[in-house]
C-alpha positions as YAML, in Angstrom:
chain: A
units: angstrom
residues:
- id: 1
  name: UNK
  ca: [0.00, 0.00, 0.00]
- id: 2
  name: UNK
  ca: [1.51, 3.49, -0.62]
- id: 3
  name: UNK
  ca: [1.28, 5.99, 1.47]
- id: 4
  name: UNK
  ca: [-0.41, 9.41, 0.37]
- id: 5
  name: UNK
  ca: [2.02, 12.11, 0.52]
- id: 6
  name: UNK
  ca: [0.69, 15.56, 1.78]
- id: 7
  name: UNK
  ca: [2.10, 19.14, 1.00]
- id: 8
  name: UNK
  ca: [0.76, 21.77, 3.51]
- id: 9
  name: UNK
  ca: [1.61, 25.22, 1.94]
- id: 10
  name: UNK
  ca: [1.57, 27.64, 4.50]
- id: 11
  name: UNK
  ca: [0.92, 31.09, 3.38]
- id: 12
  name: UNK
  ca: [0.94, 33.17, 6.83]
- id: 13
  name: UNK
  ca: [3.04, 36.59, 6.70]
- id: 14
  name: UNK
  ca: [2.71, 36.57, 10.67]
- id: 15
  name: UNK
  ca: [2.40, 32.87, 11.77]
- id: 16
  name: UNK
  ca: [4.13, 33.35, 14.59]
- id: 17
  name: UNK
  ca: [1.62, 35.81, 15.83]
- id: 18
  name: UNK
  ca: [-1.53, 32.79, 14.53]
- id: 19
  name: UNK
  ca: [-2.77, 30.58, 17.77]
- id: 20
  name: UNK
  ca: [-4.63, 28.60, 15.30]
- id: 21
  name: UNK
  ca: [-2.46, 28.00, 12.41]
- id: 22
  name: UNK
  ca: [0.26, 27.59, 15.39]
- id: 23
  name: UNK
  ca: [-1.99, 24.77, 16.63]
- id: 24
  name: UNK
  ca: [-2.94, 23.20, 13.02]
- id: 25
  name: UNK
  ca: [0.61, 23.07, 12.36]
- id: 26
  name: UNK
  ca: [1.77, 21.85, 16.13]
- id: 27
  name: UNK
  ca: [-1.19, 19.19, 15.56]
- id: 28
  name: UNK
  ca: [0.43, 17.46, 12.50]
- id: 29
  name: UNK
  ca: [4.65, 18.14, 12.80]
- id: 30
  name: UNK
  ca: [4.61, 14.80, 13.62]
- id: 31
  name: UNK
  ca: [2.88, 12.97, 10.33]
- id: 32
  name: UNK
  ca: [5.90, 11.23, 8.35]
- id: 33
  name: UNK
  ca: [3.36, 11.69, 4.99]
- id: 34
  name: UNK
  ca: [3.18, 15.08, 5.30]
- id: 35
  name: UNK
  ca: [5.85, 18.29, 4.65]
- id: 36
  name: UNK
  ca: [4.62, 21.37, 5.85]
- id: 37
  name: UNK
  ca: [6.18, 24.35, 3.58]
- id: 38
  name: UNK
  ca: [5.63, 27.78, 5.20]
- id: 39
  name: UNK
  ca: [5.63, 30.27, 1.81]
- id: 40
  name: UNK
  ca: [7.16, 33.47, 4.14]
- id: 41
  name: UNK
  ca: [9.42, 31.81, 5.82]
- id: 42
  name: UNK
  ca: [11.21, 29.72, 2.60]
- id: 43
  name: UNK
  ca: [10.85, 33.57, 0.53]
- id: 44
  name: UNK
  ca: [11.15, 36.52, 3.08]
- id: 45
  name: UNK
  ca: [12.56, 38.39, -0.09]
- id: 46
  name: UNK
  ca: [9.35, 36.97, -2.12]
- id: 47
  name: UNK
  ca: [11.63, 35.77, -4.95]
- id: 48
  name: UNK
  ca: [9.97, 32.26, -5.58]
- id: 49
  name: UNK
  ca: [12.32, 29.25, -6.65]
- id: 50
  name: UNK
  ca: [9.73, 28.15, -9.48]
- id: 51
  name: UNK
  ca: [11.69, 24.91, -10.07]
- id: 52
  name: UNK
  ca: [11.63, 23.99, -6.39]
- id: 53
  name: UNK
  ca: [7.97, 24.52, -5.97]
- id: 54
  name: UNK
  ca: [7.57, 22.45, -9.23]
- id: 55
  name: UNK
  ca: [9.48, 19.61, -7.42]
- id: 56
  name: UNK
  ca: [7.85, 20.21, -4.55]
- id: 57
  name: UNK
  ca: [4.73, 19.91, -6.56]
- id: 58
  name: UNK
  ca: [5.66, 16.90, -8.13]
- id: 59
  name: UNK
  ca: [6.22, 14.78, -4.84]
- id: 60
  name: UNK
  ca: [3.36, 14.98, -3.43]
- id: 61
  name: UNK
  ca: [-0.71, 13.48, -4.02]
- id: 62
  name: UNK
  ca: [-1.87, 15.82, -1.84]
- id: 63
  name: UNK
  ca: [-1.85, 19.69, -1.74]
- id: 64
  name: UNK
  ca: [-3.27, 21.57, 1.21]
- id: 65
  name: UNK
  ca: [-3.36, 25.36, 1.09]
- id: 66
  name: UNK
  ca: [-3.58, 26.69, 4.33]
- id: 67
  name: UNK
  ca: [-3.85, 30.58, 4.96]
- id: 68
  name: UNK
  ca: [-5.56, 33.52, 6.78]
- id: 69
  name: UNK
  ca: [-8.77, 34.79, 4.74]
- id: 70
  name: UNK
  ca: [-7.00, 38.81, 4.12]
- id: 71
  name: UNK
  ca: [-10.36, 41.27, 3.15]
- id: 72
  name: UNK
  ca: [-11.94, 38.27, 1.14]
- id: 73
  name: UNK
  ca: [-8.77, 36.97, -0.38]
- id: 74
  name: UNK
  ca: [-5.51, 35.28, -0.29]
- id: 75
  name: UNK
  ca: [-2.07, 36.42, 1.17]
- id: 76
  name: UNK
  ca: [-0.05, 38.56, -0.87]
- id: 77
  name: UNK
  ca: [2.68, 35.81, -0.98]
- id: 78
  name: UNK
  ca: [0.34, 33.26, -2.15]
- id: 79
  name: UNK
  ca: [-1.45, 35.01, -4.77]
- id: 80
  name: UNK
  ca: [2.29, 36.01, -5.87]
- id: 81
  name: UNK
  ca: [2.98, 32.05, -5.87]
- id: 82
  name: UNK
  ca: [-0.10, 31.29, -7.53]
- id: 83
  name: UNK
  ca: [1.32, 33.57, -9.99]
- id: 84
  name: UNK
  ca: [5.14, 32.18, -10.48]
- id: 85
  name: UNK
  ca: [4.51, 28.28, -10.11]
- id: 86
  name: UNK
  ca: [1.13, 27.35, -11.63]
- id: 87
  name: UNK
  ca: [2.44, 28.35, -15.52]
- id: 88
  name: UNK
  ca: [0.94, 27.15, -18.53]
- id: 89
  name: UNK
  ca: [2.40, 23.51, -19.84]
- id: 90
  name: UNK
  ca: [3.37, 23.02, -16.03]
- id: 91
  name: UNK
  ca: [0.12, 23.31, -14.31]
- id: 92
  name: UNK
  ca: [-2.12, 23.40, -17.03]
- id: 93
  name: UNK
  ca: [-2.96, 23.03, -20.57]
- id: 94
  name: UNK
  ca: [-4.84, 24.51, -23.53]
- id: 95
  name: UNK
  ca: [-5.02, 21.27, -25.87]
- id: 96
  name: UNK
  ca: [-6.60, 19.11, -22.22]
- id: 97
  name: UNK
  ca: [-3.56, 17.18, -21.91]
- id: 98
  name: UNK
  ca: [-2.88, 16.20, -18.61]
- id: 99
  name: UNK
  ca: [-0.47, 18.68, -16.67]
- id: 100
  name: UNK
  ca: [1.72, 17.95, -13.92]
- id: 101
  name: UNK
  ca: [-0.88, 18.36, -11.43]
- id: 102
  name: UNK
  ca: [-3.44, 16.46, -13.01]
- id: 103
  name: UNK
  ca: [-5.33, 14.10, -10.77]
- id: 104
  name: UNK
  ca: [-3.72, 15.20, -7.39]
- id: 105
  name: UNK
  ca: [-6.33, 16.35, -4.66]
- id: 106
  name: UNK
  ca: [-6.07, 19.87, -3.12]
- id: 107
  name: UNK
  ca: [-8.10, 21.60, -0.50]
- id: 108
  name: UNK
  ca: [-8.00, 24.57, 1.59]
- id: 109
  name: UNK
  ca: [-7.46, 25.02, 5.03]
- id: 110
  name: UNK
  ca: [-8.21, 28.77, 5.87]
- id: 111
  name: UNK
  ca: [-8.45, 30.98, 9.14]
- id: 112
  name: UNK
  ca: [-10.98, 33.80, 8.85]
- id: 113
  name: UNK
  ca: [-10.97, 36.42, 11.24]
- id: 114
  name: UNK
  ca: [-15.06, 36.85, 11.48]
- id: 115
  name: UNK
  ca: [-17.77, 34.71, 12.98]
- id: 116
  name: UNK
  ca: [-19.59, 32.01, 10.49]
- id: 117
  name: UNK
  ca: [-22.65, 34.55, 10.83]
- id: 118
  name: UNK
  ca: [-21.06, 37.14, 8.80]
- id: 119
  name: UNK
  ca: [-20.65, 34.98, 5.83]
- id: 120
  name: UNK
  ca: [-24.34, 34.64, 5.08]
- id: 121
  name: UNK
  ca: [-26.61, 36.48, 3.28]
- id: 122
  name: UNK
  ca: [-27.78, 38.62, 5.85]
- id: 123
  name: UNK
  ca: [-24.74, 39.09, 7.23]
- id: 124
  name: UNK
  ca: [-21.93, 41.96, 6.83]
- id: 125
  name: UNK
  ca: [-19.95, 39.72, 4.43]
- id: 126
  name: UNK
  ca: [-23.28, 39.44, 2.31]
- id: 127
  name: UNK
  ca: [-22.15, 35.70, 0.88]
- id: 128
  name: UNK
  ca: [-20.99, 32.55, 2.11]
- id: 129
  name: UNK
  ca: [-17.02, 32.06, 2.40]
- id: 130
  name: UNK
  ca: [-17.34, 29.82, -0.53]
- id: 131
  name: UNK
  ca: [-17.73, 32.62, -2.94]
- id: 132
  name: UNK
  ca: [-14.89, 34.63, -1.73]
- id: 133
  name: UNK
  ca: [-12.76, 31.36, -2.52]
- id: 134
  name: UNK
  ca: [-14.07, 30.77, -5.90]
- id: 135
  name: UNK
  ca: [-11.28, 32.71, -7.53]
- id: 136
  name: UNK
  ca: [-8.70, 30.28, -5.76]
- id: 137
  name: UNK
  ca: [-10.93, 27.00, -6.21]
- id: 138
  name: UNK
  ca: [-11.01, 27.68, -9.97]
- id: 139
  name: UNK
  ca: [-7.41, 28.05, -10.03]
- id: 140
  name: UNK
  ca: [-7.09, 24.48, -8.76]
- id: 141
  name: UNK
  ca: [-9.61, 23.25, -10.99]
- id: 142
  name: UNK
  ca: [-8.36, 24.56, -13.88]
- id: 143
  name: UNK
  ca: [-4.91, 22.85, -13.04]
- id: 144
  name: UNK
  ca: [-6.31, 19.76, -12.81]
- id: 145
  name: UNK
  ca: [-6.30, 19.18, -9.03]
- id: 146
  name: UNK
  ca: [-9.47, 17.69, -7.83]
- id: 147
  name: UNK
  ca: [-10.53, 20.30, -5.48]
- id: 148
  name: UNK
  ca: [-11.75, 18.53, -1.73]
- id: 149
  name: UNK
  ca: [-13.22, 21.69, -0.28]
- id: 150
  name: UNK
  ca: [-12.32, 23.69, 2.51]
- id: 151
  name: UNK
  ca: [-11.73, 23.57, 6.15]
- id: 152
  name: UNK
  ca: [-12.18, 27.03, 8.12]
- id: 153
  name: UNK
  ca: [-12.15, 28.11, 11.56]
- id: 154
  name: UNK
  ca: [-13.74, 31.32, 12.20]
- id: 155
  name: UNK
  ca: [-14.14, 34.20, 14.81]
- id: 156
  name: UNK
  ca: [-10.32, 34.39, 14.63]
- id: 157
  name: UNK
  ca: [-10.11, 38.25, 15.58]
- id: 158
  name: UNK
  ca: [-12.44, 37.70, 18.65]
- id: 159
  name: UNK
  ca: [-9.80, 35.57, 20.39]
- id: 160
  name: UNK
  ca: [-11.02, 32.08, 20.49]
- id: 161
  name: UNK
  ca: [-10.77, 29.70, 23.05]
- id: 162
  name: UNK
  ca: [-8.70, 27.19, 23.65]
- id: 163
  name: UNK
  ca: [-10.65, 24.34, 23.34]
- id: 164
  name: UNK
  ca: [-12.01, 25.88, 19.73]
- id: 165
  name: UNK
  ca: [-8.54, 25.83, 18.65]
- id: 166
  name: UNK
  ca: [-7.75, 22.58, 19.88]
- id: 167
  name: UNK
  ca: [-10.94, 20.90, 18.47]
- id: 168
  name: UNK
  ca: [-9.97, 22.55, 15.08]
- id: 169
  name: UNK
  ca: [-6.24, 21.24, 15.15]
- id: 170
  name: UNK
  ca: [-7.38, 17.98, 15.92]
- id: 171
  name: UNK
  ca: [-10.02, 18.09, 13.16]
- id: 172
  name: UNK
  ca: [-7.64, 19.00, 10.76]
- id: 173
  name: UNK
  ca: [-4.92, 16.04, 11.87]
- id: 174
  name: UNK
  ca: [-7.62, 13.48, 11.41]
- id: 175
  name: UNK
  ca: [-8.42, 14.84, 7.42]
- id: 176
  name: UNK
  ca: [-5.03, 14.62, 6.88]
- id: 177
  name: UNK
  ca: [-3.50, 11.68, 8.61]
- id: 178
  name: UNK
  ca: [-6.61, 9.88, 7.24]
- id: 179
  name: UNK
  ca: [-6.23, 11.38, 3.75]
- id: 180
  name: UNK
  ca: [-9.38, 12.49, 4.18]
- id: 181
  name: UNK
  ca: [-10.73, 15.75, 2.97]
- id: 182
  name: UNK
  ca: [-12.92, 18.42, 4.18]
- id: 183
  name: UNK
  ca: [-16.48, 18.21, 2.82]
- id: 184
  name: UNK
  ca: [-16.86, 20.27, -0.33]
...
């Protein structure tokens, strides 16, 4: 049986400052399958090593993308990686040939700094989380990853307690040490 191999592409300009990516990542430093990449740390000069991420790319079944939600969007650094790394003939294709990335699963693991509520309808977001991702979900898609869904912890500005963080680390160590994904 092989073992599914996980990337975790961390894309926090101030982890250290993070309680709950801090716990996500203390949660799973121990999984053998899984290499957690942190995007500012590897680049603090934001000049991307395309061929390493390609590699990095390449080794791996699984990509998680894991990141605080910044006014609706991705990190700078992220969208900049986006950017350098998933090229044409690389990540995808015009003709529908497979690319290098075809067939691997991805999913997002995001922090967002307000409560569930505010990502309704009726709330001061005025749409569910889901559409402020669909920018980065198509991304995947269109490289040929078969997008899992995401997994998001909320009401990250309003301090959260402990035991929120701690049932959210251990929720994400299960979907990855199981391979499993979050519910789309």
């Amino acid at each position: 049986m092989t073992t599914n191999r996980t990337l975790v592409i961390v894309a926090h300009p101030n982890l250290a400052e993070s309680r709950a990516n801090a716990a996500r990542l203390a949660e799973i430093k121990d999984l053998d399958n899984v290499t957690v990449h942190d995007l500012y740390q590897t680049y603090p000069d934001l000049n991307i090593d395309v061929a390493r991420e390609h590699q990095l790319l390449r080794e791996h079944d699984t990509i998680v993308l894991q990141f605080p939600v910044y006014w609706y969007n991705v990190t700078s650094l992220l969208k900049a990686w986006f950017d350098a790394v998933l090229v044409h003939g690389f990540a995808f294709t015009f003709d529908g040939s497979a690319s290098a990335l075809s067939g691997k699963k991805a999913w997002l693991a995001v922090t967002v700094g307000s409560t569930l509520e505010t990502y309704a309808a009726e709330g001061l977001a005025r749409r569910p989380l889901d559409e402020y991702l669909a920018p980065v979900t198509q991304t995947l898609e269109f490289c040929q990853l078969d997008y899992q869904g995401v997994h998001a912890v909320y009401g990250m500005i309003f301090d959260p307690s402990d035991e929120t963080l701690i049932l959210d680390a251990k929720e994400y160590h299960r979907l990855i040490s199981t391979s499993e994904t979050p519910a789309g």
